[in-house]
N, C-alpha and C positions, 0 to 999 in steps of 0.2 A: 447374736443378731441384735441390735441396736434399734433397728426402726424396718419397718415391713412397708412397703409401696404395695397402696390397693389398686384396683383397679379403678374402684369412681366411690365417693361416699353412698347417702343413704340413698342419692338417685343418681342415675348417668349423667346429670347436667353436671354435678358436683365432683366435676374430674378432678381435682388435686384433693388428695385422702391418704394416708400413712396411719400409723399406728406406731408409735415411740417413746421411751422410757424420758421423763420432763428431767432427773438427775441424771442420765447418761448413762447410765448402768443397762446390763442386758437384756432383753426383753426374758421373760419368762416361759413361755414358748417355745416350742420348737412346730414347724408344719412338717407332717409327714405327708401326706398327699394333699393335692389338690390346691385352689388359691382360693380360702375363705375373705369375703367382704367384707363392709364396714358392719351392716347388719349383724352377719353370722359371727364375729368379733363382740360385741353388743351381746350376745343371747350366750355365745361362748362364757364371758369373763363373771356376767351375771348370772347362770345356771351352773357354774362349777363352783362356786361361793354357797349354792342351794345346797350342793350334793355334798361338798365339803362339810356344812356344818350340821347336816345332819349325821354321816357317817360320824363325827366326831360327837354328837350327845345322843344318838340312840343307839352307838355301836352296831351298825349294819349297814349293808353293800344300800349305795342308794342310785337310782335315777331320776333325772329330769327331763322333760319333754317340755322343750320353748318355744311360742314364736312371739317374735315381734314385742321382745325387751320381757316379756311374764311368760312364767308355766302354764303349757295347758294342762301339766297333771308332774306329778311327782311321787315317789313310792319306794319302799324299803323292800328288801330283799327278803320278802317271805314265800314258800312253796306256793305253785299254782295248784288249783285243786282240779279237776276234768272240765266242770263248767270254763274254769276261767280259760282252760288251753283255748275251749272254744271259743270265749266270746272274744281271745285276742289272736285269734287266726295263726296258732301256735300252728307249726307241722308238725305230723305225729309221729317223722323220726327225729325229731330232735328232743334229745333228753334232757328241755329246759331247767329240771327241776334239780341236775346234777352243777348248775351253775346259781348262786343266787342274784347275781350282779343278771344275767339274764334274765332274771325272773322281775326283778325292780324295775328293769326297761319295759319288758311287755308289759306292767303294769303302770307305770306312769302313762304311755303309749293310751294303755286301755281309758283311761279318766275320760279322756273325749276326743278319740279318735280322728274325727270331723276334724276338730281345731290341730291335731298333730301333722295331718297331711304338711308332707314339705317340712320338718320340726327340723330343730339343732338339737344335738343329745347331749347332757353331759353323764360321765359315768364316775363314780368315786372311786374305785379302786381299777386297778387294769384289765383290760380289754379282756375279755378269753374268748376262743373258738366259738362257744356255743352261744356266747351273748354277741359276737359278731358275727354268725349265721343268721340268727332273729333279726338282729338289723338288717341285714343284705337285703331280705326281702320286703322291707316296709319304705314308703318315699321319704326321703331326711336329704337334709341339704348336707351337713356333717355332724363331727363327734368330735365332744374334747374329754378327756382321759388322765391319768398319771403315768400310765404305760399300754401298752398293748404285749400282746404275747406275737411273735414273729408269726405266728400261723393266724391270727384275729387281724393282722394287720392288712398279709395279705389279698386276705375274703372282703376286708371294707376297700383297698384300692382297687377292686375290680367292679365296686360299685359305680355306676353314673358315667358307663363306659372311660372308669380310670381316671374321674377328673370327680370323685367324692372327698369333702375337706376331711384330713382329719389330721387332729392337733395334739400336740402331747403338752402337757404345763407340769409346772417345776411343783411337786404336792408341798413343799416345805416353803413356798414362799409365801409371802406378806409385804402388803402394800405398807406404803408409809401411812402416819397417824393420820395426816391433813390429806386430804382431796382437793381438786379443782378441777372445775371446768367454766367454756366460756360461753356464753349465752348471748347474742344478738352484738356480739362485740367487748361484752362486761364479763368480768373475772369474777366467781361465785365461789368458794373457800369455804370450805366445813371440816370436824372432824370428824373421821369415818364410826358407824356404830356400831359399836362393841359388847352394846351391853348384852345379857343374854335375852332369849325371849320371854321366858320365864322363870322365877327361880326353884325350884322344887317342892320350897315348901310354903309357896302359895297353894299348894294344891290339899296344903290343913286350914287355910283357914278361908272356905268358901265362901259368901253373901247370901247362900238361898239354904231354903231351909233341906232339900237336900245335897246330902256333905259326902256321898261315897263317890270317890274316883277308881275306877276299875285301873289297873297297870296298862289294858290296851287303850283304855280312855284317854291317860297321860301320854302316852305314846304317839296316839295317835293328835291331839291337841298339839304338841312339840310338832310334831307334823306339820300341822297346820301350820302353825303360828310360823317356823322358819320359812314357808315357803310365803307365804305374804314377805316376809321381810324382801323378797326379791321378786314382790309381783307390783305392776303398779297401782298408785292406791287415784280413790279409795277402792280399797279390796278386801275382800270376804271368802274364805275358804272352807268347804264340807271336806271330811275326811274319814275313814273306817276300814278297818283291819289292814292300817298302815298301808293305807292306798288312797291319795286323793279321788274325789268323787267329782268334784266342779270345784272352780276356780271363777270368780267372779270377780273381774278385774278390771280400774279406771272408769268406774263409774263414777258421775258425783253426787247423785245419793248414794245413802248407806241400805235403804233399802232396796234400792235396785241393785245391789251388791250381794243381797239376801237371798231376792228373787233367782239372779243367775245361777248366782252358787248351787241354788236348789236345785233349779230346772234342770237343773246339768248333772246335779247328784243323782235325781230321779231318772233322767234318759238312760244315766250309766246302770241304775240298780235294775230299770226294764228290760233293756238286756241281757238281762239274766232269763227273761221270764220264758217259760219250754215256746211258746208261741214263736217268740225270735230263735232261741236257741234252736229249735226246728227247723228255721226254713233252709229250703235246699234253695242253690243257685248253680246257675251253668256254669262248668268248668271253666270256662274264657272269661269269667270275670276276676277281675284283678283286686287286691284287697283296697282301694279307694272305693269301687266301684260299689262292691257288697255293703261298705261301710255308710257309703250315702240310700244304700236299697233301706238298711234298717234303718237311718234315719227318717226315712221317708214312712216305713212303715208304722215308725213310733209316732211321728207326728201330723201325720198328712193321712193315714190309708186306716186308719180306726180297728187295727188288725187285733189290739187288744181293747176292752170296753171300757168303758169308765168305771166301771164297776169291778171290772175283775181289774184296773190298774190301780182301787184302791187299796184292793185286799191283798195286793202283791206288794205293795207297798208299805203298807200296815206291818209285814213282816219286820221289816229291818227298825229294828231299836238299838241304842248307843252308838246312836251319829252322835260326830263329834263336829264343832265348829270354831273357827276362830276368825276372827275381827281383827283388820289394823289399829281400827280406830275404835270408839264409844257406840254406842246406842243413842240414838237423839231419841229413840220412840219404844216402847213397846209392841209396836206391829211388827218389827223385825223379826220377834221373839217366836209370834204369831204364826210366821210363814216357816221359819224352821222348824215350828214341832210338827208344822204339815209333813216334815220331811226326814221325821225318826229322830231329830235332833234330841238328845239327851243330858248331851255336854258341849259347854260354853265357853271359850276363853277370849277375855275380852279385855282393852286398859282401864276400862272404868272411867268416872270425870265427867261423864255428865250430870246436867240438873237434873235430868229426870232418872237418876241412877234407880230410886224408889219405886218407880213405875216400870223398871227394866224387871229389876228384881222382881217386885208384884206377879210379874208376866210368868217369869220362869216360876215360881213356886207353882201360881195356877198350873202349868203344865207339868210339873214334877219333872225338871229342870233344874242340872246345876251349875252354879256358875262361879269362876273363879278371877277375879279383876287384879290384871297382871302390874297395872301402871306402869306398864311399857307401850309408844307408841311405835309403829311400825309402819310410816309411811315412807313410800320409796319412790322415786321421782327421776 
């Protein structure tokens, strides 16, 4: 297939839209069900570039959960523990934990919920049964894959009464060096970025005066930092036990990059807290609906105290954070230790690199300045 006729671009006004290889070569793609958009193409080709390149530098099953061009959460394929079956409305016949590519879904999915409602998935390695039973039941526009297993296939096309997208893409392909696209009429030509996010042994020679990287530390920082590379900037992302926490994305401060990031680290980790994990709901409710009850009760119904949300919070230490860009300020630094922050990966390059640093020693903070920038547009 050569070029794919959409239905309308990014709105129904915008009726001429296709999707076509500019050298004439095949598309890479294959659609198995359903007729994905210009959008869900958009979130497709940009969250399977996420999953890709993490599967390829941390060696594990990955998922990502998009909408609207960034992740709202992204995660590696580690075992659920009880809490977490709960806090991602796991069914407890399904024996998510015998799947890991299942387990990277539910937990990207878990980052923030609220924003996943309606998501595009991508998955890095093939489809299986159990990770497409988890899906069947959560709202997703589609999925894009390297395969599906013939029984995962058939569970997702009977989603969305039979009309759920889902896409298979070629794992060994690679776009050309050069990009293009056209902007208000104008031709815009770069070449695509390759470099990595970090190199490894950045992570010997820190800025702050503390120097220890824990292995989940690294991990989870690689984390981060790839999935900015496909969020839009400016962007800032929390991250911890190889699970995006918040995603703070197209801001244009850096510190309101900071701010979300957090707020959204912390909604996630209150979720945990027995108060939410407790509450019962009536059977008829659907998982949107529950999902908006605890947001409600996190933010609006004071069902936890300010008091006991400090000390619940206080628990979690060795957050980890990553920056597309610099630090213009030391208050960034500020609002992350609010938020367990421990570890830092940042390009470095500002004038006030000394005052960054300052900041993190004061908190007993390390930091590692990758001089990679990661803006994505």
């Amino acid at each position: 297939m050569r070029e794919y006729k959409l239905k309308y671009g990014c709105n129904p006004d915008q009726a001429q839209a296709r999707i076509f290889m500019r050298n004439g070569k095949e598309l890479p793609i294959e659609i198995l069900n359903g007729r994905p958009g210009y959008i869900n193409f958009l979130d497709a080709l940009n969250s399977w570039q996420l999953v890709k390149e993490l599967r390829k530098n941390l060696k594990l099953p990955a998922a990502a959960s998009f909408k609207h061009v960034s992740p709202a959460g992204a995660a590696l394929g580690l075992p659920l523990n009880d809490n977490e079956k709960k806090l991602f409305f796991v069914d407890e016949k399904l024996d998510i934990n015998s799947s890991p590519l299942a387990c990277a879904y539910a937990r990207a999915r878990g980052t923030d919920r609220l924003s996943s409602f309606g998501d595009w998935i991508a998955l890095s390695d093939t489809c299986d049964e159990v990770t497409a039973n988890y899906i069947k039941r959560e709202v997703s526009d589609g999925v894009i894959a390297p395969d599906y297993t013939p029984e995962a296939l058939e569970i997702l096309k009977s989603k969305r009464k039979g009309n759920y997208a889902v896409v298979k893409i070629d794992a060994d392909y690679e776009p050309e060096l050069i990009e293009t696209r056209d902007v208000f009429g104008i031709s815009f030509e770069q070449s695509r970025s390759t470099a990595p996010v970090i190199e490894p042994e950045k992570f010997n020679t820190p800025v702050t005066l503390k120097k220890d990287f824990p292995d989940e530390a690294k991990r989870d920082l690689v984390l981060a930092l790839i999935t900015l590379k496909y969020t839009q900037s400016n962007s800032v992302c929390v991250a911890y036990n190889g699970q995006t926490l918040g995603v703070g994305a197209g801001q244009q401060s850096r510190l309101h990059c900071v701010k979300l990031a957090c707020d959204k680290a912390d909604l996630r980790i209150l979720r945990e807290h027995p108060k939410i994990l407790n509450l019962e709901f009536d059977s008829s409710l659907g998982r949107p609906e529950r999902d908006n009850a605890i947001n409600l009760c996190l933010t609006e119904r004071d069902i936890i105290s300010p008091d006991e949300r400090k000390e619940f919070l206080a628990n979690y230490k060795g957050v980890s954070l990553g920056s597309d860009a610099f630090f213009p300020f030391p208050d960034n630094i500020e609002r992350a230790a609010k938020s367990g922050v421990t570890y830092i990966a940042q390009p470095g390059g500002s004038i006030r690199d000394d005052l960054v640093i300052k900041a993190c020693d004061e908190k007993n903070i390390a930091m590692v300045m990758t001089g990679h920038r990661l803006f994505h547009h």
